[in-house]
ROFI-540291 format. One line per field, with one value per residue (C-alpha): residue in one letter; x, y, z. Coordinates in steps of 0.25 Angstrom, whole numbers, plus 2048, in hexadecimal, padded with zeros to 3 digits. Example, Ala and Ser with C-alpha at 12.3 -4.5 7.8 and 13.67 -1.06 7.14 Angstrom:
# ROFI-540291
type: c(A S)
east: c(831 837)
north: c(7EE 7FC)
up: c(81F 81D)
# end
This chain:
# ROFI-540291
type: c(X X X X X X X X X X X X X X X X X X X X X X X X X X X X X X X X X X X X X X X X X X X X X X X X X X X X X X X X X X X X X X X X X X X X X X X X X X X X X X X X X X X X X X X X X X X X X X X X X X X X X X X X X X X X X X X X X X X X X X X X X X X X X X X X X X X X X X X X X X X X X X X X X X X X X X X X X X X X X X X X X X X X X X X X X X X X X X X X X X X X X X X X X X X X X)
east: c(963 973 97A 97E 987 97D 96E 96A 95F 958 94C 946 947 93E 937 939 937 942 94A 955 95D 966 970 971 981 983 983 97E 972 968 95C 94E 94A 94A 952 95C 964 972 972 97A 974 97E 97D 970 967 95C 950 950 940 935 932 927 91A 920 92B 923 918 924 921 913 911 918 913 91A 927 928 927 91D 927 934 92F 936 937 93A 92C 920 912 919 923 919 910 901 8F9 8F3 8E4 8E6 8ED 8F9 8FB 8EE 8ED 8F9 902 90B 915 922 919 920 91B 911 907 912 916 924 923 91E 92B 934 930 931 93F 943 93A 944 94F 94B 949 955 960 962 95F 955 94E 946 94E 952 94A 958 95E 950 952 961 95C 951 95A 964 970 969 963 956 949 942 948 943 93F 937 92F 93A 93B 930 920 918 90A 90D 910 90C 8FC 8FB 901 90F 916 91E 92D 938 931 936 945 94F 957 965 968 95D 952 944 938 93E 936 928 91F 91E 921 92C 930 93C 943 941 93D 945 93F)
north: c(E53 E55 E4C E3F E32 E28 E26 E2C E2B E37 E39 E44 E4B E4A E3F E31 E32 E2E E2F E2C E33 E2D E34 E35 E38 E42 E3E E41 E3C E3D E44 E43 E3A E43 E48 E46 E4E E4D E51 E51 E50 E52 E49 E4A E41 E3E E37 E29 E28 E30 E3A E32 E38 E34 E3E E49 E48 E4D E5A E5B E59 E61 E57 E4C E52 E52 E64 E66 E61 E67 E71 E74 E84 E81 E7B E84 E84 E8B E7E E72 E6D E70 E65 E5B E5B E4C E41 E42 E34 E33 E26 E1F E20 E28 E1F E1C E24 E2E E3B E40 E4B E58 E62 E66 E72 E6A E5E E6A E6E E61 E60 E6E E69 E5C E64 E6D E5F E58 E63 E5C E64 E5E E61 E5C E54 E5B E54 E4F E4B E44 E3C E3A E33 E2A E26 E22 E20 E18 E1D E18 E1E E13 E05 DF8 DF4 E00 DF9 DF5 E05 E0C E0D E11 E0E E00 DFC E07 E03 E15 E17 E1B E11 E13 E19 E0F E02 E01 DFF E0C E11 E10 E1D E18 E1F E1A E1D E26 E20 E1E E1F E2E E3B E44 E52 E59 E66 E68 E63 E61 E69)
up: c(F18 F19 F12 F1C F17 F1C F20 F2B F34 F3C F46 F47 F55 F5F F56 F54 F44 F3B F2C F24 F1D F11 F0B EFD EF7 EEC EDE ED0 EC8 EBB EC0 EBB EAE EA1 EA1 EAC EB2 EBA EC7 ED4 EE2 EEE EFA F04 F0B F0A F12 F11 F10 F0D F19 F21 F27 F34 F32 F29 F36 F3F F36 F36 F44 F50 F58 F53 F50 F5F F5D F66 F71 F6A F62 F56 F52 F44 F40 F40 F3C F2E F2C F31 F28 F2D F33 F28 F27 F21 F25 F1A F17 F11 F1A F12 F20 F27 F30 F27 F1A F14 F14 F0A F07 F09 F00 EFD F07 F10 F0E F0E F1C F21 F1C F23 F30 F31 F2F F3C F44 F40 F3F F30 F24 F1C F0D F02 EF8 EEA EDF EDB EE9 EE8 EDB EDC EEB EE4 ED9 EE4 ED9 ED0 EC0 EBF EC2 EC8 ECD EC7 ED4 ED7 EE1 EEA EEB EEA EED EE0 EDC ED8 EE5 EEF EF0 EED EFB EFF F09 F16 F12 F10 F0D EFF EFD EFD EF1 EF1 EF9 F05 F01 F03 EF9 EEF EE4 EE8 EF5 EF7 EEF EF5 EF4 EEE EF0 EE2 ED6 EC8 EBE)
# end
């Protein structure tokens, strides 16, 4: 998303679904573990919260994107996922639940889908825009108080949890350690 000076909230048209958006300034970090790295990341945004089934649905579903009423020339049989066989959730829920269960294809279209709707341009995070958001200014790579944070096996009961129920990082971002996997442009190698 272009870069904004503070959060932003945004509905997608012709729906009632919702997201923030928090912007992340520029700056330098160590990236990776052994061995580290400098890097620079220039500013962006960034989602505040894992992308929910509610808005990943709006994707899947003409129906529900309200495209059937306002059809929208720029998704087509090619660019929308093909209708599941099984529910995606595997039962662990979909209303506030992040999004699981999609390739990195299928997260790229969703990002260029988005874009479409809302006029704003929209992309997958680099690996190192992704790690310089969760680290969110600070050098370690876990915080003491992890739990405050994060959903993990010690306290998840193996499921993942509705987005935002933990406490956000510095920056505003929700669930960057824990919950759910998430996809990057690109990955370090």
């Amino acid at each position: 998303h272009q870069n904004q000076k503070t959060p932003s909230k945004i509905t997608i048209p012709n729906t009632t679904i919702s997201y923030e958006m928090a912007p992340i300034a520029a700056g330098d970090f160590q990236m990776g573990s052994k061995p580290q790295h400098e890097v620079h990341v220039d500013a962006f945004s960034m989602q505040a919260h894992e992308v929910t089934w509610d808005e990943y649905r709006l994707f899947m579903f003409a129906n529900q994107a309200g495209e059937t009423e306002h059809k929208d020339s720029t998704v087509d049989a090619i660019s929308r996922p093909t209708r599941p066989y099984v529910e995606m959730s595997f039962g662990m829920g979909i209303n506030g639940y992040p999004a699981i269960s999609m390739t990195q294809h299928a997260a790229n279209k969703y990002a260029e889908w988005l874009s479409a709707k809302t006029g704003e341009f929209y992309r997958l995070p680099t690996e190192a825009e992704w790690e310089y958001a969760c680290r969110a200014g600070t050098t370690e790579d876990r915080p003491s108080d992890l739990g405050d944070y994060a959903w993990y096996a010690a306290n998840s009961n193996g499921k993942y949890a509705q987005v935002g129920k933990k406490k956000p990082n510095a920056w505003g971002l929700y669930d960057m350690l824990g919950n759910v996997m998430e996809w990057t442009l690109d990955a370090y190698d």
